[in-house]
mmCIF file as gemmi writes it, N, C-alpha and C atoms, coordinates in Angstrom:
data_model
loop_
_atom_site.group_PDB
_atom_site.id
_atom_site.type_symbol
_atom_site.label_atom_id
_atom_site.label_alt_id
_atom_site.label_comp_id
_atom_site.label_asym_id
_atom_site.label_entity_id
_atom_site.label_seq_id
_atom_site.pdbx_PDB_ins_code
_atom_site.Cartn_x
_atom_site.Cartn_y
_atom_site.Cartn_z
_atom_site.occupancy
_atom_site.B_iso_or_equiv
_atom_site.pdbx_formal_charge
_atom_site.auth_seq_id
_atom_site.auth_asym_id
_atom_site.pdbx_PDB_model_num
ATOM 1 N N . UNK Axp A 1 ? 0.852 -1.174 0 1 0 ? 1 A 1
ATOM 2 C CA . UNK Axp A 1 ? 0 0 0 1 0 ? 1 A 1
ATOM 3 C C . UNK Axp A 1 ? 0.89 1.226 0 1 0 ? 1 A 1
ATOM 4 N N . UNK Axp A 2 ? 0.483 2.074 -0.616 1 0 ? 2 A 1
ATOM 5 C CA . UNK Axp A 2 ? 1.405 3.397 -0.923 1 0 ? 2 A 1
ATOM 6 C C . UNK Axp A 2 ? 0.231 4.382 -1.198 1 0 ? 2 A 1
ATOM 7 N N . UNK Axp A 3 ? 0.808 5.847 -0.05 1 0 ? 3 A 1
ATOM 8 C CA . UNK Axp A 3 ? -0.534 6.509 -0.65 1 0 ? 3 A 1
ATOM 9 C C . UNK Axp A 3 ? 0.305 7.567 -1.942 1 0 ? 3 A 1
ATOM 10 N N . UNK Axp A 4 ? -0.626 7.845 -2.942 1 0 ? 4 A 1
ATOM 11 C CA . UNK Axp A 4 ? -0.304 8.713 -3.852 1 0 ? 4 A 1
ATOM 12 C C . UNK Axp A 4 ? -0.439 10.828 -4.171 1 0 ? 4 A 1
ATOM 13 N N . UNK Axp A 5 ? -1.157 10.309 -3.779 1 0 ? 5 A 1
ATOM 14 C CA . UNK Axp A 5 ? -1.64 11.916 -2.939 1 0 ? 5 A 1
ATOM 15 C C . UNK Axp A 5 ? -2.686 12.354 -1.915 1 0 ? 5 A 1
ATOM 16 N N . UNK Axp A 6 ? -1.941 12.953 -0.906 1 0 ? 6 A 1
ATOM 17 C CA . UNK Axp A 6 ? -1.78 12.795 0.359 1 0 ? 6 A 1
ATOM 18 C C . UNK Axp A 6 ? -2.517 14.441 0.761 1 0 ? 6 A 1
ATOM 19 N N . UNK Axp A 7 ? -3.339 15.398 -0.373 1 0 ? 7 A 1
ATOM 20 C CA . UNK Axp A 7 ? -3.106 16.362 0.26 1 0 ? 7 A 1
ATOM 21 C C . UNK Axp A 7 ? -5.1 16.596 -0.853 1 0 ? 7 A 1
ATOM 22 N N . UNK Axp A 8 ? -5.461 18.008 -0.497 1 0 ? 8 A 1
ATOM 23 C CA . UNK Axp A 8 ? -6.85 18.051 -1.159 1 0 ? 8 A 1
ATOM 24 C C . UNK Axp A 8 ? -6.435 19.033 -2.346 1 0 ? 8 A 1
ATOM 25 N N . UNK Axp A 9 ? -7.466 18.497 -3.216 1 0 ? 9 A 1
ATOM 26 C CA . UNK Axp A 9 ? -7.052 18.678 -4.8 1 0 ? 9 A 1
ATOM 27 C C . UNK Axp A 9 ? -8.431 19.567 -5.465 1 0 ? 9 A 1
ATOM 28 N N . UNK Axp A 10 ? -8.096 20.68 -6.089 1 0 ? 10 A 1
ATOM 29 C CA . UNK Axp A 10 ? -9.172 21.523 -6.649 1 0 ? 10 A 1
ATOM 30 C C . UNK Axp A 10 ? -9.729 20.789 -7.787 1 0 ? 10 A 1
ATOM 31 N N . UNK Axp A 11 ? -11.313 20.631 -7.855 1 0 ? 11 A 1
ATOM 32 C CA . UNK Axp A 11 ? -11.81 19.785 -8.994 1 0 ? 11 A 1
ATOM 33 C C . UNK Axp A 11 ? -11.105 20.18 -10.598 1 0 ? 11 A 1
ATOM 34 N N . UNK Axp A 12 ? -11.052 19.15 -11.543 1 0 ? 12 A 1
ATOM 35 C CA . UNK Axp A 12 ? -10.267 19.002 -12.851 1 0 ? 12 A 1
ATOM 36 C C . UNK Axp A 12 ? -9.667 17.872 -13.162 1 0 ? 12 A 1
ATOM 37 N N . UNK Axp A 13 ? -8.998 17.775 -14.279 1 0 ? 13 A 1
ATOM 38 C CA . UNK Axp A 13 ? -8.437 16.64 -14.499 1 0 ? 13 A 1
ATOM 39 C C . UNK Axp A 13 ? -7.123 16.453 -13.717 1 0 ? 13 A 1
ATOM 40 N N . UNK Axp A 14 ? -6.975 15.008 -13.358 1 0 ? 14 A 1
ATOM 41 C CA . UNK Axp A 14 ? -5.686 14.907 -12.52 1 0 ? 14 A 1
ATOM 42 C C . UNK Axp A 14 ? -5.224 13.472 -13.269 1 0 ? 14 A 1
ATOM 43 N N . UNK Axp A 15 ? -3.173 13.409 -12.854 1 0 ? 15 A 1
ATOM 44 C CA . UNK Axp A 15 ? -2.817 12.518 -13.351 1 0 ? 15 A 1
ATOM 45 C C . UNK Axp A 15 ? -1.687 12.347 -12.62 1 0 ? 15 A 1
ATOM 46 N N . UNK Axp A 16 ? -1.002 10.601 -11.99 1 0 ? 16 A 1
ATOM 47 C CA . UNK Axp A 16 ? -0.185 10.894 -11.014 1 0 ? 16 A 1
ATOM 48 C C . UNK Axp A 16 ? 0.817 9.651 -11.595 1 0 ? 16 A 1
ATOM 49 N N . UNK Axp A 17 ? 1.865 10.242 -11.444 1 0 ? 17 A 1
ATOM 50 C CA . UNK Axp A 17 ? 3.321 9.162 -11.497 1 0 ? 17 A 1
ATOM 51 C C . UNK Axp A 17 ? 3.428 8.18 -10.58 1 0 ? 17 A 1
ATOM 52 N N . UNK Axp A 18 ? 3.906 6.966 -10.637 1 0 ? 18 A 1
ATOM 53 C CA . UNK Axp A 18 ? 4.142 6.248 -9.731 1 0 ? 18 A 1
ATOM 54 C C . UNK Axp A 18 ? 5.167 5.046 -10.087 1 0 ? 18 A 1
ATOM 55 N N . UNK Axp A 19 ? 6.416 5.065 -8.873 1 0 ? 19 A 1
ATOM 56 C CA . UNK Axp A 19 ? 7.555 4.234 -9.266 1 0 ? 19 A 1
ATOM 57 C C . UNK Axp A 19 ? 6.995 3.017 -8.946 1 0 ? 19 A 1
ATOM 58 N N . UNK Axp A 20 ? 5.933 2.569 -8.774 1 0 ? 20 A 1
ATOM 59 C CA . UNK Axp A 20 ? 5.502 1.262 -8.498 1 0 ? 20 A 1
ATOM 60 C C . UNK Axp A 20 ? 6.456 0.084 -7.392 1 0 ? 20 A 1
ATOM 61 N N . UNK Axp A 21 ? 6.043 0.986 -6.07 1 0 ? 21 A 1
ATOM 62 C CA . UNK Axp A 21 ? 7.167 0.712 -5.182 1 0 ? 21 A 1
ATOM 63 C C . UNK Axp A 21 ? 5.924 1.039 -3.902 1 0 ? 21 A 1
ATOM 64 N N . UNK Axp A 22 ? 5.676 0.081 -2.415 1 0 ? 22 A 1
ATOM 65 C CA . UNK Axp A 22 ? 5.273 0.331 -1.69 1 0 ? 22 A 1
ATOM 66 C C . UNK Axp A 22 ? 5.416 1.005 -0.862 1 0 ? 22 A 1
ATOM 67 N N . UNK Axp A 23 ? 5.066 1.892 0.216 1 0 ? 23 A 1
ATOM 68 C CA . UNK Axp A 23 ? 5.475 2.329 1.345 1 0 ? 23 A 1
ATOM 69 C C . UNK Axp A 23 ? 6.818 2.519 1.958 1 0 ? 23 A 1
ATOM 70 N N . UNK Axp A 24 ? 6.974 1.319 1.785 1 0 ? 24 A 1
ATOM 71 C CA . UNK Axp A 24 ? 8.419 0.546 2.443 1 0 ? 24 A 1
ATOM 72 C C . UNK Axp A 24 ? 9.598 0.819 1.559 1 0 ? 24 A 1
ATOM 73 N N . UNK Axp A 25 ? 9.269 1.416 -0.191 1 0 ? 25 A 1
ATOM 74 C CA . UNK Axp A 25 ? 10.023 1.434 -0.934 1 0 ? 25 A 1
ATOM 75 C C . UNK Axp A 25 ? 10.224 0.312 -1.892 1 0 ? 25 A 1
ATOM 76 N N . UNK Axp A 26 ? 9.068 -0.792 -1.835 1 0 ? 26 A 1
ATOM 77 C CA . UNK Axp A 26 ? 9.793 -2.308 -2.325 1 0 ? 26 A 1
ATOM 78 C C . UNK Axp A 26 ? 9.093 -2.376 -2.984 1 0 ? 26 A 1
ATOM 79 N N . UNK Axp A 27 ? 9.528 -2.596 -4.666 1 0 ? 27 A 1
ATOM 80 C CA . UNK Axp A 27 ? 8.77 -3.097 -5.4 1 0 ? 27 A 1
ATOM 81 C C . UNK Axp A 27 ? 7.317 -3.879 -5.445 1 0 ? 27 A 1
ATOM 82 N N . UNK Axp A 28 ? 6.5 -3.36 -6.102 1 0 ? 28 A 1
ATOM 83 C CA . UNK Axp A 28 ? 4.934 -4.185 -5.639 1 0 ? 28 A 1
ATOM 84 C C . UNK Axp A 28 ? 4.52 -4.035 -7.585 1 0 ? 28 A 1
ATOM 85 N N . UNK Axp A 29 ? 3.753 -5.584 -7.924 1 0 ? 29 A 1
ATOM 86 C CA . UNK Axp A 29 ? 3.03 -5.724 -8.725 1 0 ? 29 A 1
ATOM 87 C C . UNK Axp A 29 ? 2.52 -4.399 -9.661 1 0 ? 29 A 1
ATOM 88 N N . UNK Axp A 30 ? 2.462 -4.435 -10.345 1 0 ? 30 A 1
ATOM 89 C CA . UNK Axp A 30 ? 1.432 -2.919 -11.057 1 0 ? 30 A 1
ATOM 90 C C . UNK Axp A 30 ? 0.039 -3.617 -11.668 1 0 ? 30 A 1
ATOM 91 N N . UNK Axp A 31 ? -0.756 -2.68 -11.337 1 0 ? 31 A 1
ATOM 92 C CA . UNK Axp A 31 ? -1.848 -3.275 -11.814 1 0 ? 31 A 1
ATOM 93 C C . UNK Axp A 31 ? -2.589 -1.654 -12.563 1 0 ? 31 A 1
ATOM 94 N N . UNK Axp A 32 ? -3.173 -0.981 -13.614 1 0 ? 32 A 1
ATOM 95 C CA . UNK Axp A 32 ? -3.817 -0.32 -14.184 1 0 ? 32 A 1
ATOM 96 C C . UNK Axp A 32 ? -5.122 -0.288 -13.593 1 0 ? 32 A 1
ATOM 97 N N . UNK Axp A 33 ? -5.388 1.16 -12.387 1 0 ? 33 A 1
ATOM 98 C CA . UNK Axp A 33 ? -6.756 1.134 -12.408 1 0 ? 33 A 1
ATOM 99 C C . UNK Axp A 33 ? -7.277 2.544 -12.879 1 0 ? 33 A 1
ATOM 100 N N . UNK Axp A 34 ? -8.592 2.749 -13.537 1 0 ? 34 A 1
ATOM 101 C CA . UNK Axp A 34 ? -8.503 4.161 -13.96 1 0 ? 34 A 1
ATOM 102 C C . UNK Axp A 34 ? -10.153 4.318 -13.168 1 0 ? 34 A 1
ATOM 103 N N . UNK Axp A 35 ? -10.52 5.059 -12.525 1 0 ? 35 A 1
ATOM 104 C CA . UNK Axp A 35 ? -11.461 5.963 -11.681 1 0 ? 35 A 1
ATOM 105 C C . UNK Axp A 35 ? -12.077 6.932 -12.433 1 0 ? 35 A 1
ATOM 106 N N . UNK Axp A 36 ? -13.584 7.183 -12.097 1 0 ? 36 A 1
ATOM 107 C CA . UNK Axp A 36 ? -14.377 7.93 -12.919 1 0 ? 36 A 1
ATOM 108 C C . UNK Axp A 36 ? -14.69 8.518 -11.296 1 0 ? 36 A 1
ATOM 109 N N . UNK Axp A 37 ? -15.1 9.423 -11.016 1 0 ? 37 A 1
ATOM 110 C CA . UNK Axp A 37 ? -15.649 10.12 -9.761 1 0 ? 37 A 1
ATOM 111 C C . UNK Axp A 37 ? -16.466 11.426 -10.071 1 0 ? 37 A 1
């Protein structure tokens, strides 16, 4: 588990990087999820 953004975000489009690395720093699986909200 890794959080990605951690802070509150003004409505719009958003898009976030991720080294695909847990919490801990350790490599974790990638999996593609895409969110409609």
């Amino acid at each position: 588990v890794n959080n990605l953004v951690i802070s509150q975000q003004s409505a719009g489009y958003k898009s976030v990087k991720w080294d695909a690395t847990d919490s801990f720093g350790k490599p974790v699986s990638v999996v593609v999820n895409l969110y409609t909200i």
